[in-house]
N, C-alpha and C positions, 0 to 999 in steps of 0.2 A: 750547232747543237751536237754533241756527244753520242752517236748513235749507234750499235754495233748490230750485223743483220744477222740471224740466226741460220740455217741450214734449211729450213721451211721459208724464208720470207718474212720473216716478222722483223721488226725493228723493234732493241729494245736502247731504251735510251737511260741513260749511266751521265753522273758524275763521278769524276776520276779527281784530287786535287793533294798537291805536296810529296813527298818522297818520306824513306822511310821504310818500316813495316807497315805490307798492308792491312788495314782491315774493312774489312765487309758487311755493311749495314743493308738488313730484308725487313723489308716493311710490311704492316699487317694491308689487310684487307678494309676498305677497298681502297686503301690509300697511292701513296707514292713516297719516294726518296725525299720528296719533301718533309716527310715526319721525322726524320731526321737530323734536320737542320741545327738542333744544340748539339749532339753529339758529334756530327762532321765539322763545327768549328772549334770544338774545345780541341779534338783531338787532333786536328790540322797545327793547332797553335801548338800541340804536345810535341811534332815533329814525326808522327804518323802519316803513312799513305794512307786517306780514308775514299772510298769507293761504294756510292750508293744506286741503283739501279732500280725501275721503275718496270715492274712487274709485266709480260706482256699482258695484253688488255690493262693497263691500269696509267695511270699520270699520260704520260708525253710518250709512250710505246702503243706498237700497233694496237687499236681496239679489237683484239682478234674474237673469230666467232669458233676458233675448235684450239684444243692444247689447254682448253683452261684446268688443266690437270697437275697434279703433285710431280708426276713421271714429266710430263714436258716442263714444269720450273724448272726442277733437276737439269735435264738437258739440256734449259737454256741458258743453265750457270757453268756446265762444264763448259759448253761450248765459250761464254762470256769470260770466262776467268783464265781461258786459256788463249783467247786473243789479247789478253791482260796484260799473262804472265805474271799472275797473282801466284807467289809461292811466300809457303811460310805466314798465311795470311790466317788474320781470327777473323771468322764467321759470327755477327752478334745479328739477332732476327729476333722480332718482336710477334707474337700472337699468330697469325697465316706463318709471317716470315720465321717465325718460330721452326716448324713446321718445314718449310723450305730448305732450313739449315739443315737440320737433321737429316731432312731426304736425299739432300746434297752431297753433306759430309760421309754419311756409309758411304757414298761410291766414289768418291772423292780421290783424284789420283794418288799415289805417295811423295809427301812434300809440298801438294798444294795448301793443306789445312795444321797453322800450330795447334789453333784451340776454337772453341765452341759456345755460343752464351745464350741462352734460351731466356728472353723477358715477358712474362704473361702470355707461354706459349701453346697453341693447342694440342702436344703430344702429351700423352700415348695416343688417344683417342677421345674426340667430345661425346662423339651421338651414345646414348643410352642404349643399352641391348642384354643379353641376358649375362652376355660374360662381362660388359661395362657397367654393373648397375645402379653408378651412380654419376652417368652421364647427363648430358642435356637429352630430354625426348626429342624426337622428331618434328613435331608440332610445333617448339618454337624454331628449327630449323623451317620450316614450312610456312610460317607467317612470316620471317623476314624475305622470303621469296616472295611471298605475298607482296608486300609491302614495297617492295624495291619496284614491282612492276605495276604497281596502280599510281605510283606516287613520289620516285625516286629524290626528287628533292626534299619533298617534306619527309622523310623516312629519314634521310641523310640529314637533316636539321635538328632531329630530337635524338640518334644513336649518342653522338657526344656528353650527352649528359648523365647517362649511366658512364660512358667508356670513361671519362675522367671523375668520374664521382660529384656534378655537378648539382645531382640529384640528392646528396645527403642533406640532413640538416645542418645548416651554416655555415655551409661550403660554399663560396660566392662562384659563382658562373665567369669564367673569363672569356670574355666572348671575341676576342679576338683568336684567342684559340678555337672557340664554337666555330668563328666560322672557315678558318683554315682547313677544321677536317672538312669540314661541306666542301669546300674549295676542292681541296684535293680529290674526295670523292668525287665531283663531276666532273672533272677531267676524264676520268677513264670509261671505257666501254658500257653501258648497262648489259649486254648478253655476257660478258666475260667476268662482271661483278655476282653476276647470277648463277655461273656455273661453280667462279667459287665459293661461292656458299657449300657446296657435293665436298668440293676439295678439301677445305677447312675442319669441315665437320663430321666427314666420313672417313678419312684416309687416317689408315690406322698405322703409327711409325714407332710400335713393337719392335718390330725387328731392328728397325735404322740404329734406334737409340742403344740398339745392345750390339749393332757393330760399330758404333764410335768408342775410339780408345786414346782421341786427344784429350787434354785435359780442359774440361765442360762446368762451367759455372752456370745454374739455374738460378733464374729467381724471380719473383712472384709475390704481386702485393697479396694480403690478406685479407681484402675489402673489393680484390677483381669480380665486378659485375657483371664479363661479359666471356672471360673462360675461369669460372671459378676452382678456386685453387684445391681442394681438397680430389680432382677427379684429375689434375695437371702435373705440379711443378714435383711436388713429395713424390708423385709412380716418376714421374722420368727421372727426376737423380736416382730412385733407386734400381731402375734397368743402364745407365749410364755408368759402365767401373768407374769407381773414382770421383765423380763430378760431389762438384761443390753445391749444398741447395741454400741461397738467403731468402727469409720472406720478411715483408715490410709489414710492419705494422700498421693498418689503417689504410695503405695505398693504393689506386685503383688500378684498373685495365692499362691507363696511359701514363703510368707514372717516369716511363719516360720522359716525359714533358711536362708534368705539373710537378715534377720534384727532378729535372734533369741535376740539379747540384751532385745529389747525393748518389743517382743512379749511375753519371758520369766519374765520380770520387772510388765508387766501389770496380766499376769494366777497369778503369785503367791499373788500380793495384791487382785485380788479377791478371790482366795483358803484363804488368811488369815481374809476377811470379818467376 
């Protein structure tokens, strides 16, 4: 198993597969590299390096009990991309890994990063506040902590059905998808799924996004139930010089994967820019 140690001890565990340009797939919360899986073989078969790693506390990395912070992901990607030797690589992160990217990419040495792709990502900032005022509250940041510590399976069996839009009317449930995110969710830590919930929701990446100056394609369904688009993807293209914003008509939180055709059709004509 694919494991690289961090400088603290943690082990985070990575898929590496093909040659090529690399690119960098970050996965949301509370998942793993496993969300990934259409995207790392369409573009494996494209003749890309594709490279996904598995968050600490999250999938098959340490369940750790402290680091579950924005600032320690960051450092446990320089540190990981640079036992890599990841240069010239696009960074694509999905909702947390949204988030991850951007915190990453400001500090990012010169030459490691071509470009940047934020899909249904939490930047600028979710939580509600007086300068965010049209954040999520607090509260429901506060009942999914709830919820994850009275009942973590059952919490992780019903989140799916907003994240993918299972819940609209006569939108069939795919339930081998249902239960992959479960899956993947109990893999990882319950105290390090808890913290990041602070990370995700609080960590405000103002700044990151206005020192990224590679070229940064945003996008973001218009039907996202779980970081809704009007408080997300429209502010970060516009603190991002340059970046590109598509939003999808009707598609949800994970349209990564209930529509990978078209999400994968769009990343690769901008990788080929």
């Amino acid at each position: 198993m694919p494991v690289f140690k961090t400088k603290d001890g943690t082990d985070i565990y990575y898929n590496d597969w093909g040659t090529g340009q690399p690119i960098m797939f970050h996965h949301g919360w509370p998942l793993s590299s496993d969300d990934w899986d259409a995207q790392m073989m369409f573009f494996l078969a494209k003749g890309f390096r594709v490279i996904a790693h598995d968050r600490r506390g999250h999938g098959r990395s340490t369940a750790t009990t402290t680091g579950n912070e924005m600032d320690t992901y960051a450092d446990d990607l320089v540190q990981l991309t640079a036992a890599l030797d990841l240069k010239n690589c696009v960074h694509v992160g999905h909702s947390t890994g949204g988030g991850e990217v951007a915190h990453y990419v400001a500090r990012a040495a010169a030459g490691r990063v071509a470009k940047a792709v934020l899909i249904g990502a939490v930047p600028p900032i979710m939580l509600k506040s007086d300068t965010n005022p049209g954040g999520t509250p607090m509260a429901v940041f506060d009942d999914f902590r709830t919820q994850l510590s009275a009942n973590r399976a059952e919490f992780y069996w019903n989140v799916p059905l907003p994240f993918y839009g299972f819940n609209r009317p006569g939108v069939k449930i795919i339930e081998g998808v249902r239960l992959n995110w479960w899956r993947q969710g109990m893999m990882g830590g319950i105290k390090a799924h808890y913290d990041c919930i602070k990370a995700f929701s609080e960590t405000d990446f103002t700044e990151d996004l206005k020192k990224i100056t590679v070229p940064t394609l945003v996008m973001h369904g218009d039907d996202d139930q779980i970081v809704p688009i009007a408080d997300s993807a429209p502010l970060s293209a516009k603190l991002v010089k340059g970046s590109e914003l598509k939003i999808y008509k009707g598609y949800p939180h994970g349209m990564a994967t209930t529509h990978a055709d078209v999400i994968n059709a769009d990343l690769l004509a901008f990788i080929k820019k």
